[in-house]
C-alpha positions in Angstrom: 122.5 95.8 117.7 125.5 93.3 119.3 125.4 89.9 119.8 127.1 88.4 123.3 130.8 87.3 121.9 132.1 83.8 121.6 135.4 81.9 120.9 135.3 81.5 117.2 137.3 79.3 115.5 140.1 80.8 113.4 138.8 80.8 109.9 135.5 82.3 111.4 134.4 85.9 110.7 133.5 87.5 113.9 130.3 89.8 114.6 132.8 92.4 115.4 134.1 92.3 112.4 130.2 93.6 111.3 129.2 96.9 110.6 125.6 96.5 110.0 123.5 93.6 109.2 119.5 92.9 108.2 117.9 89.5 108.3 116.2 88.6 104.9 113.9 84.8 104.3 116.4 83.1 102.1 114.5 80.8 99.2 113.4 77.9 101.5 111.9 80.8 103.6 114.6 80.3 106.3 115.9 83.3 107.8 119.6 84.4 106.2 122.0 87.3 107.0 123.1 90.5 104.6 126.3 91.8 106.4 128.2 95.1 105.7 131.4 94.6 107.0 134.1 97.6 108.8 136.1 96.4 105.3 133.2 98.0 103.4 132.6 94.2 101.5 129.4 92.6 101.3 128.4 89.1 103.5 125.5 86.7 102.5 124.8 83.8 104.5 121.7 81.4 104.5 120.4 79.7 107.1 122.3 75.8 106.0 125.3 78.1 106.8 125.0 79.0 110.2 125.5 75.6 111.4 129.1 76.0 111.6 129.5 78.8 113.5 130.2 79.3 117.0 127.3 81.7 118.0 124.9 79.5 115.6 122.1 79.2 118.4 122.5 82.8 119.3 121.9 84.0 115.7 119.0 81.4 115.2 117.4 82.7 118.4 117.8 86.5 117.5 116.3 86.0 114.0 113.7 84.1 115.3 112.6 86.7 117.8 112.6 89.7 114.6 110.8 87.2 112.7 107.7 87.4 114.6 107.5 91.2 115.0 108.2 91.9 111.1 108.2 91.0 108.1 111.8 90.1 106.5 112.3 90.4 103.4 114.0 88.5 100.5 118.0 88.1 99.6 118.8 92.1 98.8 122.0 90.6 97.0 120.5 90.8 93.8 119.5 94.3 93.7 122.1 95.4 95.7 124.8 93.9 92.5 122.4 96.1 90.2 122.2 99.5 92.5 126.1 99.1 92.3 126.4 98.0 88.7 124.0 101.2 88.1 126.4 104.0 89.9 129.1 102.5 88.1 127.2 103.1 84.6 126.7 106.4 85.7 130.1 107.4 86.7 131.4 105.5 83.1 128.7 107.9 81.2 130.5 111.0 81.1 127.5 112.6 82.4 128.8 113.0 86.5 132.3 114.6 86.1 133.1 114.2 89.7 130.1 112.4 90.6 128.4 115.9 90.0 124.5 115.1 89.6 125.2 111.1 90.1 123.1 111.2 93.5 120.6 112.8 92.4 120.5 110.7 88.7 121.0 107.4 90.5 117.9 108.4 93.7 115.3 109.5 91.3 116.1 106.3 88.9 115.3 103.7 91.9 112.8 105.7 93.6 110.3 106.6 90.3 110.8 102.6 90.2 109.7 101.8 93.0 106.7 104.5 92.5 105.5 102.3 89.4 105.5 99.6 91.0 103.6 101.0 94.6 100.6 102.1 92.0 100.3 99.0 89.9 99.6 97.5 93.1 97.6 99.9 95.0 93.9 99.4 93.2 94.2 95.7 94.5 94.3 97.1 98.2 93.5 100.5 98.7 90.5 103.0 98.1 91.8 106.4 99.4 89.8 109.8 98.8 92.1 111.3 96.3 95.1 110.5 93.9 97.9 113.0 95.7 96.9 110.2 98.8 98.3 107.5 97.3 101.5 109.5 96.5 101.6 110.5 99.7 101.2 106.6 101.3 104.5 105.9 98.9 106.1 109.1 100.4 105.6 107.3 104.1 106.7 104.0 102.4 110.1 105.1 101.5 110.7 108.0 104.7 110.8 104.7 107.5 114.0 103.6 105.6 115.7 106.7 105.8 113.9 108.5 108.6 117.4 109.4 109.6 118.2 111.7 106.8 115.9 114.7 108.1 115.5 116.5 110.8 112.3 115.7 112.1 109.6 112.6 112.0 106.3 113.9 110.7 103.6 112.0 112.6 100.8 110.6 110.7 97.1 110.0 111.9 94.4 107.9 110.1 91.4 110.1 110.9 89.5 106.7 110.3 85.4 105.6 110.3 84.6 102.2 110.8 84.9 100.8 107.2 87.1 102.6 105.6 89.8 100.7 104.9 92.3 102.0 107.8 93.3 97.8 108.6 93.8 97.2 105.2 96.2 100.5 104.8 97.8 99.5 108.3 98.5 95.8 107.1 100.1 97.9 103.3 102.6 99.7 106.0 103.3 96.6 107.5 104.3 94.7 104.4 106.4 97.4 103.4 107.8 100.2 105.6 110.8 99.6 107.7 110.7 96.7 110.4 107.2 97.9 110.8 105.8 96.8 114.2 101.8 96.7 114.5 100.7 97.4 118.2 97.2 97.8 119.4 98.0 98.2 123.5 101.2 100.0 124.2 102.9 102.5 126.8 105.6 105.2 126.8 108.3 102.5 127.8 107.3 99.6 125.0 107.6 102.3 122.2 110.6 104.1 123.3 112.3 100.5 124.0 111.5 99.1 120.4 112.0 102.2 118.6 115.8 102.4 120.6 116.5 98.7 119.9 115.2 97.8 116.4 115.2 101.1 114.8 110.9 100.3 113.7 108.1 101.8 112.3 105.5 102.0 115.0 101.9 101.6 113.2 99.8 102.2 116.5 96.0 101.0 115.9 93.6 102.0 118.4 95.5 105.1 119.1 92.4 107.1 120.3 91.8 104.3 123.3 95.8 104.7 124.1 95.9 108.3 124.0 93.2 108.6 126.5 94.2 106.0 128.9 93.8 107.9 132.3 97.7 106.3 133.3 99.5 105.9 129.9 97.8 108.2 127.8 99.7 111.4 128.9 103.4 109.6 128.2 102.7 108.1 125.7 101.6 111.5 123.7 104.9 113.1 125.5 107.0 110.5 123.8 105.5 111.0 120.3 106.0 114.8 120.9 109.7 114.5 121.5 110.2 111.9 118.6 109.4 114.1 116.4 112.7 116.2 116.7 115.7 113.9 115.8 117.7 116.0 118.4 114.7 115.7 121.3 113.7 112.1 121.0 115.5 110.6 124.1 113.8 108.2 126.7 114.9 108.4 130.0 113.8 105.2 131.8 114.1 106.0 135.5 113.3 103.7 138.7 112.9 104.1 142.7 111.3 107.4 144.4 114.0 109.4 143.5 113.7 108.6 140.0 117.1 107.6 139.1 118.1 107.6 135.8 118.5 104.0 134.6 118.8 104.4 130.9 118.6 106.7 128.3 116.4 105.2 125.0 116.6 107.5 121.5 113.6 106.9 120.0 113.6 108.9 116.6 111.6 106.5 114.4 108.6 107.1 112.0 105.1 106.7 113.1 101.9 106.1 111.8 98.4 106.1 114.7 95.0 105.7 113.6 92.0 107.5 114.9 88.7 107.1 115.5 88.4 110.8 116.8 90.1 114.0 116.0 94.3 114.0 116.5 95.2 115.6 120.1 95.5 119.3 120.1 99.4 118.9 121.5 100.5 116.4 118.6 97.9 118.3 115.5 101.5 120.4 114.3 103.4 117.7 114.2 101.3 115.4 112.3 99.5 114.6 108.9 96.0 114.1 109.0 94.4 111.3 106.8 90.9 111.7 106.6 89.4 108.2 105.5 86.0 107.8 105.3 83.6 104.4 104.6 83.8 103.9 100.7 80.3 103.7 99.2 81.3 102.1 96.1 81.0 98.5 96.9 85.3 98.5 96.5 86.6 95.2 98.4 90.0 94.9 98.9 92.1 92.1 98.8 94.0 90.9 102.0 97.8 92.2 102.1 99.0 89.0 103.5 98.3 86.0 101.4 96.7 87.6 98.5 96.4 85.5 95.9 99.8 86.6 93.1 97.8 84.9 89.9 94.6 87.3 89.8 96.4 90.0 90.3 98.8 89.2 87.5 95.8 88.5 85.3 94.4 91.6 86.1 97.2 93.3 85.4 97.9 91.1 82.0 101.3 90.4 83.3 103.1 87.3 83.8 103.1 86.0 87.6 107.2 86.6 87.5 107.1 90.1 86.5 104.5 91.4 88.7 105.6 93.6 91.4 104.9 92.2 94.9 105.5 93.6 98.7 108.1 91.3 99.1 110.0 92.7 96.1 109.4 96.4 96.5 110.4 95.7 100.6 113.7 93.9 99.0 114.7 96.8 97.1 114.0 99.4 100.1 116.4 97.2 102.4 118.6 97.1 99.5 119.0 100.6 99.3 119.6 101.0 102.7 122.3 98.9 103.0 124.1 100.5 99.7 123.7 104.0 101.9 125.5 102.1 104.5 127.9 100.4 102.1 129.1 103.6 100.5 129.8 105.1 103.7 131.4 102.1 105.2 134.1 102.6 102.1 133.8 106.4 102.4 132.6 106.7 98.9 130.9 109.9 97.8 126.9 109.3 98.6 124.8 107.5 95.5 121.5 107.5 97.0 120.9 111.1 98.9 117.8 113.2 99.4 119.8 116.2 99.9 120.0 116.9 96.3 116.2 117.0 96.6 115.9 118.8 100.3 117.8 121.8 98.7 115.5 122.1 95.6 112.1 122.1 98.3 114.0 124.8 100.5 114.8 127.1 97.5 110.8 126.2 96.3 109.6 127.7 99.9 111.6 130.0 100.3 112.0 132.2 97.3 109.7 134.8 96.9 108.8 138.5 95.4 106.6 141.2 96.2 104.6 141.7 93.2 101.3 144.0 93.7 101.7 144.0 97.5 101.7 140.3 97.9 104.0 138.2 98.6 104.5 135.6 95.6 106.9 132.0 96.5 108.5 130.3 93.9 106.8 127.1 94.6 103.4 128.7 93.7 104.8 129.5 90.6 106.6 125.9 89.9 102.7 124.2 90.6 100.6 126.8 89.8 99.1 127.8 93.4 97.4 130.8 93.4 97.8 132.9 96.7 100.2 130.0 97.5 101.1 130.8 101.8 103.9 131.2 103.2 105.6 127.6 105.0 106.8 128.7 108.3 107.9 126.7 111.4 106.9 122.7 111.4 104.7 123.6 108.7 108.0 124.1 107.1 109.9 121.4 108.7 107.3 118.8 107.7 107.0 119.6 104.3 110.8 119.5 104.2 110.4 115.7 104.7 107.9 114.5 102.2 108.5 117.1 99.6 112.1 115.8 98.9 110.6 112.1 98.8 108.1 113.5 96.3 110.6 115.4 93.9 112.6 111.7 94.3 110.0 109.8 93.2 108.0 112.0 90.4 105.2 112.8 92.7 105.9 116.3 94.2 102.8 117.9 92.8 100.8 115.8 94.8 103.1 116.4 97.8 102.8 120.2 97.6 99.4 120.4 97.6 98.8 118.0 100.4 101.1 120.1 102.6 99.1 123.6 101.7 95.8 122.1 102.0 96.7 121.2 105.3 97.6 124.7 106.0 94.7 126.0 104.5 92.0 124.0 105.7 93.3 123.1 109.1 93.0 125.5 111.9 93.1 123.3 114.2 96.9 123.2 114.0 96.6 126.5 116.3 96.1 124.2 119.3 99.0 122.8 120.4 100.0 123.5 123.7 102.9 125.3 122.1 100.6 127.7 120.0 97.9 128.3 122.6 100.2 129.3 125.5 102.0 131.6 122.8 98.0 132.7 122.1 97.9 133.1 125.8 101.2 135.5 126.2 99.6 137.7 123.2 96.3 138.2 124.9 98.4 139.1 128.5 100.2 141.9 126.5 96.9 143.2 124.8 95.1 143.4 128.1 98.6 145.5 129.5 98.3 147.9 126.9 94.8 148.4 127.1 94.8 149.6 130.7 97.3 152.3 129.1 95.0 152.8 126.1 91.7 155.4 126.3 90.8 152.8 123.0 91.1 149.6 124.9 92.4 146.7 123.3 93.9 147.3 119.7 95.1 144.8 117.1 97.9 147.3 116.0 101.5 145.2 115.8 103.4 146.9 119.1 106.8 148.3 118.8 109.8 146.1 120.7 110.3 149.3 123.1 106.1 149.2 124.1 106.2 145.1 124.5 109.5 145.8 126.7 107.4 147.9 128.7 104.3 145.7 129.4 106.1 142.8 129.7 107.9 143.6 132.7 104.4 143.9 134.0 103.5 140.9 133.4 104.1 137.4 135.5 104.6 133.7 134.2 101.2 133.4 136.6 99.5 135.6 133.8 100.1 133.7 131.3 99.5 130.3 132.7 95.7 132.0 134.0 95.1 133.4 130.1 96.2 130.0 128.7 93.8 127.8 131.2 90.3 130.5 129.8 91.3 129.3 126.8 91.5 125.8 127.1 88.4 125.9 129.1 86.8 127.5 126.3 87.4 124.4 123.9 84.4 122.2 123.3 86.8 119.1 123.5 88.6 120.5 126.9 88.5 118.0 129.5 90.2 118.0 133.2 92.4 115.5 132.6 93.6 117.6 129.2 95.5 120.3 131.4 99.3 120.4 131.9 100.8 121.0 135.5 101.4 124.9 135.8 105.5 123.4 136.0 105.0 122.3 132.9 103.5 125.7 131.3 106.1 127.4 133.1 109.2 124.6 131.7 107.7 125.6 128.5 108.0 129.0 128.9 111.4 129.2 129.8 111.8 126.7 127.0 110.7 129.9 124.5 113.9 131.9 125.9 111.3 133.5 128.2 113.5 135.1 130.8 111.9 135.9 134.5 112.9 136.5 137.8 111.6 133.9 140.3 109.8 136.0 142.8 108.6 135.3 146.4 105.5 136.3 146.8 104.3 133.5 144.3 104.9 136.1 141.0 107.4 135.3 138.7 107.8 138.8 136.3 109.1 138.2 132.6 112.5 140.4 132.7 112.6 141.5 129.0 115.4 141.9 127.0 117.8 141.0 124.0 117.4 137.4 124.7 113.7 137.5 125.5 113.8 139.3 122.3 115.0 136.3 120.2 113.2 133.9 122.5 109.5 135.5 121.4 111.2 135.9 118.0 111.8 132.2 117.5 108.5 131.1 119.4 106.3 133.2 116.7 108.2 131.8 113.9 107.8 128.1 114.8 104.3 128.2 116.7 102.6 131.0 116.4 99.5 131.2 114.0 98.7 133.7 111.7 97.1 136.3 114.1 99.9 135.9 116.4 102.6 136.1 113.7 101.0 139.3 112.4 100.6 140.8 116.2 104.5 140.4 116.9 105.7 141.4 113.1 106.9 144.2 114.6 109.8 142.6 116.8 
C-alpha cells in the first residue's frame, strides 16, 4: 500500500523511504504509525505528529478509512523492544551457536504466550463443543498474521444453529485476527478487491444466503476455491463484451464463513468444519466489544493491569509481524519462523512402517492414534497449516486429532467437484472393462497397460455424462449446482488428461506417459479412498 507523493520539506522522511507500515490507536485513542523503514530501523509516530508533514491530510484520511473496517491495535513499540531484547538473550546464551534452534526457541516462547493468554480469556466469551476447539480458534488467531508462510489457506466454516454462539465467535475473530473485515453481503469483486488491497481476514456471516445467490453465488465460491492455493488466488477483473482484462487482484488471505446449512460440496476439501450447536447450559457470554475489564479481572483474581485483553494479545500479533518484516528488511537470519515446526508435522505424517501388514505413521505413535490414516493430498496440505501453529504454541495434540477426525468422520469430503469427476473417470473405466469381462464389473486394481487400453476408448463426453448420474443422484443436487461441460472438460485437462479434440462431438483421452502422471497426481490429491485403492496399481 502507496500513498500519492508530495514535496516534502528537507528534514522530512518520505513514504518512499517506507518499507512497511501498520496503523495502531496511540494512548489518546488517535490513530499513530509503526514504520519499517528500507534502512531496516524502526518509526513511531502519533497522531500530534502528523501535523507537520506534507501529506498530513492524506495520512489522516487513509487511517481514517482502515479505522472503520478494523480494529487497530495499540503502540507495538513496546513489545517489539522486548521480541528484540529476547533474540538478543537468546543469541548471548550460548544455547544457538549460529542461531541454530533460536527460531524455533524464540517462536514457541511468544506463541505458548500468547496461548495462555487466548484461554484465560476464552470462558468469558466462548462455549465450544470440545477443548481441542478452542486450540484450534487460537490456531486461526495466529494463521491470519502469517497466512503467507504456507502454501495454502485452509477455509473454515461455522456449521452454526441459531444460538450457538457463532456472532459471539465471529466478533472474537474480529478483535483479534488480522485486519479482520466482518461482511454480511458480499460478491466475487468486494472480496478479491479487499483481500488484494488490505491484505484481511474475510469473516463472511450469512455465508449460506451468499453462496446461493442465483448471480453471485457461483463466483463467489470460485474465488474462495482459488484462494485457497497461494500460487492460484488471482482475480482477474475484466470489463466490456470482450472481457478485457482490466486488472489482475491476488487474493491469498484467510477466511472464516458461517453456515446455517452444510459447507458446498466444491469448497468441503478445502475447508474445516465447525460444528456449533445451541448450548443448553444456560452459558451467557459476555459481549467482545465493550466488555466490562473489572469483572473479568475479578473473576480471574487478577489485577485490572495484568489481565490479558484483545487489545494486548492483537498488539503482540502485529508486533510479531512487523519483527518478521524487520529481520528481513536487515537481512538478519529469521527469529520468528514456522518452518522449524512445518518440518517436524511433515516428518510426523510421513514416516511410517509396515508392522503386521499395516501401515503404522509416526504421528500415531507421537499421540497415540490407533489405526492412525494416512494424510494424503489437501488432507495433507491442510494439516500442514495448523499443525505447525499447534506444535508453536503447545497445542498440537488437539490439532492432530482435529485433522483425523475430520478424515474419519467426514465423507463428505468425496464431493468436490474435483473428487467426483475423478469418481466419474473410475466408473467410465469399470464399465470399459466390463464389456471385455465374462464377470462384469470387478473392483480388482487394473494394470497401467489395461487402463491404456480402455482409455483410449473412452471420450471427455463419458466422463462429463458419468459425472452428471452422479450428481443427479445427490439428495442436495440442484439445477443451478451443475458446472458448464467447459468447465468439466477445463478441469480435465487441468488433471494432465490428454485428448484429441475430435469432430464429430467426441473428444478420446489419448493415454500415455503424461496422462500417466496426470491420473497419478489427480488420485493423490483428490481421489478418496475407493478411488485411491482402484488406481494403486499405476
Amino acid at each position: 500500500m502507496a500513498f500519492a507523493r508530495r514535496p516534502k520539506p528537507d528534514d522530512e522522511e518520505g513514504q518512499d523511504e517506507w518499507f512497511r507500515y501498520e496503523f495502531y490507536r496511540d494512548d489518546n485513542g488517535l490513530p499513530g504509525m509503526a514504520i519499517v523503514t528500507k534502512r531496516g530501523t524502526m518509526e513511531y509516530f502519533d497522531y500530534n505528529e502528523w501535523f507537520n508533514r506534507s501529506d498530513a491530510k492524506e495520512l489522516e484520511s487513509y487511517a481514517g478509512e482502515q479505522g472503520k473496517i478494523w480494529c487497530f491495535p495499540e503502540n507495538p513499540k513496546q513489545y517489539l523492544e522486548e521480541y528484540l531484547k529476547r533474540i538478543e538473550g537468546l543469541r548471548n546464551s550460548g544455547e544457538h551457536p549460529e542461531d541454530h534452534g533460536l527460531a524455533e526457541a524464540f517462536t514457541r516462547s511468544v506463541l505458548t504466550e500468547i496461548e495462555h493468554d487466548l484461554s484465560l480469556l476464552d470462558p468469558f466469551f466462548l462455549k465450544m463443543d470440545s477443548e481441542a476447539l478452542y486450540s484450534f480458534v487460537h490456531s486461526i488467531v495466529v494463521h491470519s498474521y502469517f497466512v503467507e508462510e504456507f502454501e495454502v489457506s485452509p477455509l473454515v466454516f461455522l456449521d452454526a444453529e441459531h444460538g450457538s454462539g457463532k456472532s459471539t465467535l465471529l466478533d472474537y475473530f474480529k478483535a483479534l485476527c488480522y485486519r479482520a473485515v466482518k461482511m454480511t453481503n458480499y460478491s466475487a469483486a468486494s472480496l478479491a478487491l479487499i483481500a488484494d488491497k488490505y491484505r484481511s481476514t474475510l469473516l463472511l456471516d450469512e455465508a449460506t444466503k451468499n453462496f446461493r445467490d442465483r448471480d453471485r453465488g457461483y463466483s463467489i465460491t470460485n474465488i474462495l476455491t482459488e484462494g485457497f492455493s497461494k500460487h492460484d488466488a488471482t482475480y482477474i477483473r475484466t470489463k466490456g463484451e470482450n472481457y478485457e482484462s482490466v486488472k489482475a487482484q491476488y487474493h491469498y488471505t484467510s477466511v472464516v464463513a458461517s453456515l446455517l446449512e452444510d459447507c458446498p460440496s466444491d469448497l468441503k476439501d478445502r475447508a474445516i468444519v465447525v460444528r456449533m450447536l445451541k448450548d443448553l447450559s444456560g452459558f451467557k457470554p459476555m459481549r467482545v466489544f465493550g466488555y466490562d475489564k473489572y469483572e473479568v479481572a475479578e473473576k480471574l483474581t487478577m489485577n485490572v493491569s495484568e489481565i490479558p485483553t484483545f487489545d494486548k494479545i492483537r498488539t503482540k500479533l502485529y508486533a510479531l509481524k512487523l519483527l518478521v518484516t524487520l529481520l528481513e528488511v536487515r537481512k538478519e537470519p529469521a527469529a520468528f519462523s514456522f518452518k522449524p515446526f512445518e518440518n517436524e508435522a511433515k516428518r510426523f505424517l510421513r514416516k511410517s512402517e509396515v508392522k503386521d501388514g499395516q501401515t503404522k505413521y509416526l504421528y500415531g505413535e507421537v499421540y497415540g492414534i490407533q489405526n492412525a490414516p494416512e494424510f494424503q493430498g489437501r488432507a495433507e496440505d491442510i494439516c500442514l497449516v495448523h499443525l505447525p501453529i499447534g506444535l508453536a504454541m503447545g497445542t498440537d495434540e488437539d490439532i492432530i486429532q482435529l485433522m483425523v477426525d475430520r478424515i474419519a468422520d467426514d465423507p463428505d469430503l468425496e464431493l468436490s467437484t474435483e473428487s467426483t469427476l475423478l469418481r466419474a473417470f473410475m466408473d467410465v473405466v469399470r464399465i470399459k472393462l466390463s464389456e471385455e469381462c465374462i464377470k462384469g464389473v470387478s473392483d480388482e486394481s487394473p494394470t497401467w497397460e489395461d487402463l491404456s487400453r480402455m482409455i483410449a476408448k473412452m471420450s471427455t463426453k463419458d466422463v462429463r455424462q458419468q459425472y452428471i448420474a452422479i450428481r443427479a443422484d445427490r439428495d442436495d443436487w440442484t439445477p443451478y449446482d451443475m458446472e458448464a461441460p467447459k468447465m468439466l472438460t477445463a478441469l480435465l485437462k487441468r488433471f494432465g488428461f490428454t485428448y484429441d479434440t475430435g469432430t464429430s462431438g467426441k473428444s478420446f483421452f489419448t493415454p500415455g506417459e503424461r496422462f500417466r502422471r496426470g491420473l497419478r497426481s489427480a488420485v493423490k490429491n483428490y481421489g478418496g479412498a475407493e478411488v485411491r485403492h482402484y488406481f494403486s496399481r499405476i
